[in-house]
C-alpha positions in Angstrom: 127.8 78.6 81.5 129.6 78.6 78.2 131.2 75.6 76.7 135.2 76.5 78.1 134.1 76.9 81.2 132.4 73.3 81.6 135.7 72.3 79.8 137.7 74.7 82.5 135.6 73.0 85.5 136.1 69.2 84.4 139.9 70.0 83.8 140.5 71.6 86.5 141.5 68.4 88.8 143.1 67.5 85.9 145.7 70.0 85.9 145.6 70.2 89.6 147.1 66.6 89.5 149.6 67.2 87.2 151.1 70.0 88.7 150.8 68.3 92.1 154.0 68.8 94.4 154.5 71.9 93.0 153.8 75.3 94.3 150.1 75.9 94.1 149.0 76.9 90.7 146.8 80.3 91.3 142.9 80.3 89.3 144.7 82.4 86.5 147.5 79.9 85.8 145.0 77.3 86.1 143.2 79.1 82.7 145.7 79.5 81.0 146.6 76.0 81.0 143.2 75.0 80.1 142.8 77.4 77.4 145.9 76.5 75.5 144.5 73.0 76.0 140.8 74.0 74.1 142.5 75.5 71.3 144.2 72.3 70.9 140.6 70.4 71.0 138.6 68.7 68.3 135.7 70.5 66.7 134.0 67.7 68.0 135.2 68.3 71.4 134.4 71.4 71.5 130.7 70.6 70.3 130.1 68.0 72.9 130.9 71.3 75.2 128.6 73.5 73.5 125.8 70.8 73.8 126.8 70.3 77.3 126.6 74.4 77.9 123.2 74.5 75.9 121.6 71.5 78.0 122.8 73.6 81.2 121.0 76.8 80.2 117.8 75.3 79.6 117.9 73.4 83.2 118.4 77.4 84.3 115.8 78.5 82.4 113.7 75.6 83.7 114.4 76.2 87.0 114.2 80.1 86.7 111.6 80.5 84.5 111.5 83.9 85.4 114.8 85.0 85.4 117.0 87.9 84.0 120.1 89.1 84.0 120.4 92.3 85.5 124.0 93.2 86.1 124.6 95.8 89.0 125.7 100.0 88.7 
């Protein structure tokens, strides 16, 4: 994962919430929420992501050490 979309995931209730009562906010409406909200983070906000991303690719790599991307034709 990168870093907005661990920030997308943990928002996402978030949002969710807010717009509660509403009309259901579609996946795309839902992003474009978030990402107007990321631009608006910290650069220590966004590091704490980044660290959050990096620690969740090396628990991928650990536990598919053999692993690699091979996207389909």
């Amino acid at each position: 994962s990168n870093s907005f979309m661990i920030y997308r995931r943990e928002k996402q209730a978030e949002i969710l919430a807010q717009y509660k009562g509403q009309k259901a906010l579609h996946n795309n409406a839902i992003s474009k929420v978030v990402a107007d909200m990321w631009r608006e983070e910290t650069p220590e906000v966004r590091a704490e992501y980044a660290a959050k991303a990096e620690h969740e690719k090396i628990q991928h790599m650990l536990k598919y050490p053999g692993y690699k991307y091979t996207p389909r034709r």
